[in-house]
Structure formats: C-alpha cells, structure tokens
C-alpha positions, 0 to 999 in steps of 0.5 A: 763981464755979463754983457761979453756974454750973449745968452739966446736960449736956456735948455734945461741939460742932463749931465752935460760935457762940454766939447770945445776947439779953437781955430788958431794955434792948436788946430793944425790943419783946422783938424781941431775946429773941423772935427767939433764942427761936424760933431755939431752938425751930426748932431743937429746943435743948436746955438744957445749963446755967443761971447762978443768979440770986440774985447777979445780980438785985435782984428787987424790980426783976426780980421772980419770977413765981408760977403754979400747977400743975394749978390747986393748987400755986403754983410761983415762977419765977425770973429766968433765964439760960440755955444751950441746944445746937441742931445745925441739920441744915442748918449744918455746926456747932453753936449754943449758944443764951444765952437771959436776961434784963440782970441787975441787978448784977455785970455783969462777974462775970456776963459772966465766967461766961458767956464763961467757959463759952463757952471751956469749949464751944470757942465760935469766934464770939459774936453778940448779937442786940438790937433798938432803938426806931427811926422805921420802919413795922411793915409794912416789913421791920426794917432791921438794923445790925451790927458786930463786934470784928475787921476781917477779921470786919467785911470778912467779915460785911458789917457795921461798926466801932462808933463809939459812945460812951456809956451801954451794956448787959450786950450791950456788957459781954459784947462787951467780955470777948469782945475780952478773951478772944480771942473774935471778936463780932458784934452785930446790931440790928433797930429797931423802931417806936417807937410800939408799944414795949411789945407784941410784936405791932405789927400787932395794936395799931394804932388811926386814930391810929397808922395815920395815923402808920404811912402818914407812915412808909411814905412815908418808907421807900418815899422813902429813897435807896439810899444811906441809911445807919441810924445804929449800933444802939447810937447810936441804943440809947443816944438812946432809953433816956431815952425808955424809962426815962421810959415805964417810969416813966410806967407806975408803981412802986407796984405788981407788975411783971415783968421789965424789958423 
C-alpha cells in the first residue's frame, strides 16, 4: 500500500483541513474540480505527494493523454491523484489540497491510502467539494447544499445530516472511511444548470433556445419563497446519474476519450 503512495515533501502543518474534489461523477460541470483547482492556484499549493494510478484506473475508460514537448517528443499524462499544501496568509491554519480524478477500481484501498496520509498530516477536518446537475439558471448564483458527519459539526457549520439513501461516488466512500477513522467531514454541493453540463463555461454557450429556457428559469429563482429548501446534494446526485450516464452514452464508445467528467 505504502508504494501506491508517493510521498515528495513532508511540511510541518498547523491544524490542517483537507479540501478534496474529483473529476467524474460528482463534479457536474467539473464545477467541483475547477473550484479546488483555483483554490490551489490563489493559494500558490505546492504538490507534496501523489497516489500511483496504475492500481486504481482501468485506463481504457480514464485514458492517459499524450502531448508534445517543445513540438518533438511526445510525452503521456497519467490519471492523477494528488496532494498539494497551501498556507493561506489570511487563515490561521493550513490546507492540504487533494485534487483527482474517481478512480475506477479498489475504492476502499483507495480511500484507505488517502485517509491514511490524512492522519499522517494530523488533518483535523475533511471537506469535499462535488457539484450536481440541478433546474438553476447560470446567471444566478449556485445554490450550495451541505452536511457533515457530527451534530456539533452540522450545528456549527450551518449545514445538515444526510438523509440519503442510495448509489454513491468515491466522495461518499472517502466520507465514510472518515467516520471510520475519527475524522470529522463535511460535504458541500454547488448545482449547476443542466442544460450546459458538459462545458465548464455556461455563460458562453448559450443559443435563442437555451436563453428561452434560462429566462423560464430566472423566473423561477426570483419566485422561490424564502423558505425553500434544495434537496440534498446526493438525493439529487444519485436522481441524475442516469441521466449523466445515458449522455455520456449518447456521445460514443468507439472512439478516444478523456476522463470521465
């Protein structure tokens, strides 16, 4: 197991949270992973170690990617999983930031190597961040539901207790060797519009069409009593992944394709 993980750098932490996103079936929209993403770059994070992929990825479904150096040498990209330290001038602890993509196979050994190395970092806190397809226009802002795995983390965090039952991703795995280990969690969920799902960038792919729909939508925000409360992030996750998978479907298997996401 100790091999799988790729230790670089050992900084010594104070009263570390670990921030966590995947690519794949809890980051609609990659709104997850792009999130963690330019955390770690505002906070210039630097990489301390990385988790091997070749036990953890079928890579005729997350496939490398192959580039070129300088316009001559081809160079192949592996699936990554890996752990970065920030030290955030204005907070008075530090961040490890897990930055990956859902591996496809030995989700528990996985999550064991990650909560593993969490321990090892004397990580107190442990936050994921996913992001689901959801009815909400992109020119609003992302409504953002939570929960967490104590009631004095919940009472303190705003959040609340997941109620859901059901299919799960590697987020909910790693939650759950969390609670095994004695590590407090916490999950946010942003929800994103649907009708955009495979770009990173809705405000620039919008035709007469989607418009249309996008007004239908901001009426329906700008009508939601103050009361309404979203459903959780992983009832409304696990509504949506036969929807996600019949599209990925939709787009082909014949050919070359990156990382699910």
């Amino acid at each position: 197991m100790e091999s799988e993980l790729r230790v670089s750098a050992r900084p010594e932490l104070t009263r570390p949270v670990l921030v966590a996103a995947f690519r794949g079936w809890n980051d609609g929209a990659q709104a997850a992973s792009l999130a963690a993403g330019y955390l770690a770059r505002l906070w210039g994070a630097e990489e301390i170690a990385d988790i091997d992929p070749e036990g953890f990825f079928d890579f005729q479904a997350t496939r490398p990617h192959v580039s070129l150096v300088d316009g001559l040498t081809r160079q192949i990209d592996w699936p990554e999983t890996a752990f970065y330290h920030a030290k955030p001038s204005r907070l008075d602890r530090d961040v490890v930031l897990l930055l990956g993509i859902e591996p496809n196979v030995r989700w528990r050994t996985f999550s064991d190597l990650v909560v593993g190395h969490a321990q090892e970092l004397g990580v107190e806190l442990v936050v994921t961040l996913g992001a689901l397809l959801a009815d909400v226009p992109h020119t609003r802002p992302s409504p953002v539901t939570g929960s967490a795995s104590e009631h004095e983390l919940v009472k303190e965090l705003g959040l609340s207790t997941s109620r859901y039952e059901g299919p799960t991703g590697i987020v909910g795995v790693l939650h759950d060797a969390c609670n095994k280990a004695g590590i407090p969690s916490a999950s946010l969920w942003a929800a994103v519009p649907h009708y955009v799902s495979l770009t990173p960038s809705p405000k620039a792919a919008s035709d007469e069409e989607t418009a249309s729909y996008v007004e239908e939508l901001e009426r329906r925000a700008d009508t939601v009593d103050d009361d309404f409360e979203l459903p959780s992030g992983d009832a409304l996750a696990a509504e949506l992944t036969r929807y996600l998978r019949e599209r990925e479907a939709g787009n082909g298997e014949s050919g070359p394709r990156g990382p699910a996401g």
